[in-house]
C-alpha positions in Angstrom: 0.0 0.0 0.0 1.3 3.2 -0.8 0.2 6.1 1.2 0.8 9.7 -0.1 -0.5 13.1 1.1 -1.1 15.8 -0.9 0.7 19.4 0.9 0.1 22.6 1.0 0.4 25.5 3.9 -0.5 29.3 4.2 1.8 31.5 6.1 1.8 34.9 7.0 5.1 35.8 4.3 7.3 34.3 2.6 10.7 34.5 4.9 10.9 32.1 8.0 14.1 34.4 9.3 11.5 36.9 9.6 10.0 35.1 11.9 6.9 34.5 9.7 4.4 31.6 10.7 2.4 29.0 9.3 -1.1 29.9 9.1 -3.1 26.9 7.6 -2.4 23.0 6.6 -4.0 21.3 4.0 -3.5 17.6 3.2 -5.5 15.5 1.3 -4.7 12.0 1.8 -3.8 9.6 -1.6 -3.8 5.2 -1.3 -2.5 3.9 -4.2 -3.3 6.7 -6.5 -6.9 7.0 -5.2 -8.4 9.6 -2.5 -9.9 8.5 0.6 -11.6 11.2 1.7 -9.2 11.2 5.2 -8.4 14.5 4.7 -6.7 17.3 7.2 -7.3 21.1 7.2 -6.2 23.3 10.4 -6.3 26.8 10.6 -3.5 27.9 13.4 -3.3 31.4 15.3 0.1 32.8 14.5 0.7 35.4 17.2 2.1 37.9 14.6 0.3 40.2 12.0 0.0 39.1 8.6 1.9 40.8 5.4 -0.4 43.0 3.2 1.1 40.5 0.1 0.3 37.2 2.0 -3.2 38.6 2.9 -4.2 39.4 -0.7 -3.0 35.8 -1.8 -4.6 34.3 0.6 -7.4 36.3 2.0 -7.2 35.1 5.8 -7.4 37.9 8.9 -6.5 38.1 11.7 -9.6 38.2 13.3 -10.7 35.1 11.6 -7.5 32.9 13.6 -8.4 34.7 17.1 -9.8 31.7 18.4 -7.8 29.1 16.9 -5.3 27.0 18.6 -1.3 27.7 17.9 0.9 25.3 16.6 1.7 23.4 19.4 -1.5 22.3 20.4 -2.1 20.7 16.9 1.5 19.1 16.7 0.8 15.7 17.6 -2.1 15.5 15.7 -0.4 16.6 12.7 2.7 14.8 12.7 0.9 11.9 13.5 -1.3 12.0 10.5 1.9 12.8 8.3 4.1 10.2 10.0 6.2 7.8 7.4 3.5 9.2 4.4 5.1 10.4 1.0 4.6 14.3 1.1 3.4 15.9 -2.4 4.5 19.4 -2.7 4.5 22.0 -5.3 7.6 24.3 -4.3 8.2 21.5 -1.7 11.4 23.9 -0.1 8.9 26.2 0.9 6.3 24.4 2.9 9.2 22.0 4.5 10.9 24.9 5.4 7.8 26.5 7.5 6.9 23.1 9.5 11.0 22.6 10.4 10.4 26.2 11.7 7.5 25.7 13.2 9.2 22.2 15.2 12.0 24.1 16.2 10.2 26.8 17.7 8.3 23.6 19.3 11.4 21.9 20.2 12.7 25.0 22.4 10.1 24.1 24.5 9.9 20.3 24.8 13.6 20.0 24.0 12.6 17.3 21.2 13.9 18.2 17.5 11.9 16.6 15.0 11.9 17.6 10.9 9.3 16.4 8.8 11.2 15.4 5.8 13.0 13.1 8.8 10.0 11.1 9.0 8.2 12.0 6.0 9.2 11.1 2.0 9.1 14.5 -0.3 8.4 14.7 -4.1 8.7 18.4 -5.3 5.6 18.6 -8.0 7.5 22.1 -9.4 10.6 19.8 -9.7 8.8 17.1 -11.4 7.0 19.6 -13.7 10.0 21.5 -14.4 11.6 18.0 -15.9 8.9 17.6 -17.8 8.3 21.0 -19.2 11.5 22.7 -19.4 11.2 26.0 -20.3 7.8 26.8 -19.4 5.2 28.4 -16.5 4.6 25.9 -14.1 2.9 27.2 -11.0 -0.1 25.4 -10.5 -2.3 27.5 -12.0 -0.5 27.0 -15.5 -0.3 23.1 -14.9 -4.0 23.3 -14.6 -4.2 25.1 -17.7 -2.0 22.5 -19.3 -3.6 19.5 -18.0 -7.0 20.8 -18.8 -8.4 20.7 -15.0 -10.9 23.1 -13.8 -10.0 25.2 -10.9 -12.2 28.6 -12.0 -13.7 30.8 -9.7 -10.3 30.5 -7.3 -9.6 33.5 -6.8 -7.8 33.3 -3.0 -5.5 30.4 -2.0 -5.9 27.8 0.6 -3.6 25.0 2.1 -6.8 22.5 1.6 -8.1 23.7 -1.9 -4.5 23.5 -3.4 -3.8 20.0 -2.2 -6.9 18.8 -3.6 -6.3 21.0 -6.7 -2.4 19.3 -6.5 -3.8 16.0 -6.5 -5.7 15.9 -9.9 -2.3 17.7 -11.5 0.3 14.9 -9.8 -2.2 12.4 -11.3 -1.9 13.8 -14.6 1.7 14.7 -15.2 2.4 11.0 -13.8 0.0 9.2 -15.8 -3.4 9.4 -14.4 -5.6 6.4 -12.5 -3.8 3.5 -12.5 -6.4 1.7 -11.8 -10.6 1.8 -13.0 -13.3 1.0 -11.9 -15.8 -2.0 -13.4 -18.4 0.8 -14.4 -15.7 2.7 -16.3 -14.4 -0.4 -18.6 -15.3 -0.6 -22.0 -17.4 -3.5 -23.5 -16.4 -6.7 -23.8 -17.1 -9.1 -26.5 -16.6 -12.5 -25.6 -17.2 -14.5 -28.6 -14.8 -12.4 -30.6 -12.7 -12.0 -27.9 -11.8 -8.0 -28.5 -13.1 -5.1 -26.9 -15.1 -2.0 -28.0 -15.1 1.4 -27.0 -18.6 2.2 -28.5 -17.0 3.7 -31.2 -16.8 0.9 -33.4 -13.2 1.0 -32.7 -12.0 -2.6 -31.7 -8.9 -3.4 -29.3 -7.2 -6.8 -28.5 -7.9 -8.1 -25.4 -4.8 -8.0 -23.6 -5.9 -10.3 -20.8 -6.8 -13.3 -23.1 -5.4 -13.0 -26.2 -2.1 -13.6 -28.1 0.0 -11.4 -30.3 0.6 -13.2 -33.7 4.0 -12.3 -34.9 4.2 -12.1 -38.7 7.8 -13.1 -39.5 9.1 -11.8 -43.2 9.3 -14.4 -45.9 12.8 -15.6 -47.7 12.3 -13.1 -51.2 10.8 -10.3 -48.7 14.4 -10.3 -46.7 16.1 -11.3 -50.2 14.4 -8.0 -51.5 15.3 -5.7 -48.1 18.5 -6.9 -48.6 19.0 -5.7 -52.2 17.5 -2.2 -51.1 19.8 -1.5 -48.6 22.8 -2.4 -50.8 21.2 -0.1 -53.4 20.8 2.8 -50.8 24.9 1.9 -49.4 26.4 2.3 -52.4 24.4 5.6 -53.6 25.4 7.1 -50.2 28.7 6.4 -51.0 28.9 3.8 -48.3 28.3 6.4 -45.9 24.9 4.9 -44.9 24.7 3.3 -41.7 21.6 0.6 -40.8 23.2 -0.8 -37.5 21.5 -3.8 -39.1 23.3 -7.1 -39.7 22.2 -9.8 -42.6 23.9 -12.6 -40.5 
């Protein structure tokens, strides 16, 4: 079984040496490239004011977090749920480098130093993407764009919304579903022993049939043969198949 968790955090700026603070996690929990629904979302008071920048990005005040708890108090909980799961990050140095501040302020307290990628797997989705599409935007917005998936009408960011949002683009740049459903499978056709798609198009079935190789015959190779000595010589023998007769 793998278990992967979809990442994302909101923070009041973008410097940790500022003394800047995590605001909200979002996690949306992946099994085998499927979502369970066992998702995590926790809004956490910062005991600081929030940059003017981060506030129009993300669109939480201060007078929304009054009453909820600080860091600490959701800790366990937290690492807990996150504990020997693959984290899925877009811009993973970012968010990793909030939580590690967030433990060591923790750890100055209960003299226990934990980091998350410690106990915690990291693939970088910006790193990934950047492989794939050198050259090109690739926030998360322009992967959606790319991968055709519909996030309209988001106009703020939040931790939960982007991991969810996350989830349908790591799914897409590495592949999609694995696996399908019974409902989702196309026709079968038993006493042909081929499968439709509804569309009149017909595909072996891999499960139960066999290939047929088709093997050339003696004057078909004779003939190949003759080509390629024809193209050789008119190339000045300069013509390379990396094919041998023998």
């Amino acid at each position: 079984m793998s278990r992967q968790i979809l990442l994302d955090t909101e923070t009041t700026g973008i410097e940790t040496k500022e003394g800047h603070r995590i605001i909200e996690i979002g996690c949306v929990e992946m099994i085998d490239r499927k979502m369970t629904g066992n998702d995590y979302q926790q809004y956490i008071q910062p005991n600081r004011v929030i940059d003017a920048g981060a506030l129009g990005i993300h669109g939480i005040t201060p007078e929304f977090l009054a009453d909820k708890p600080l860091f600490e108090a959701i800790a366990p909980d937290f690492i807990r749920y996150v504990s020997g799961a693959e984290l899925i990050i877009h811009n993973a140095p970012f968010d990793i480098g909030f939580l590690n501040y967030e433990m060591s302020l923790l750890s100055q307290r209960t003299g226990h130093q934990t980091k998350i990628d410690d106990i915690c797997a990291v693939i970088d989705t910006l790193v990934l993407a950047r492989g794939l599409h050198p050259g090109q935007r690739n926030s998360l917005n322009a992967l959606c764009k790319r991968y055709d998936i519909k996030n309209e009408g988001r106009e703020l960011h939040g931790a939960l919304l982007d991991s969810q949002i996350l989830g349908d683009v790591y799914l897409a740049m590495t592949g999609g579903q694995v696996a399908l459903s019974l409902m989702s499978l196309p026709n079968i056709d038993q006493e042909e022993n081929k499968v439709t798609d509804g569309e009149g198009i017909q595909r072996l079935n891999k499960a139960s049939s066999a290939f047929k190789v088709i093997k050339a015959k003696g004057n078909e190779l004779k003939a190949h043969h003759e080509r390629i000595n024809e193209i050789e010589k008119l190339s000045g023998n300069n013509f390379s198949t990396g094919y041998s007769q023998s």
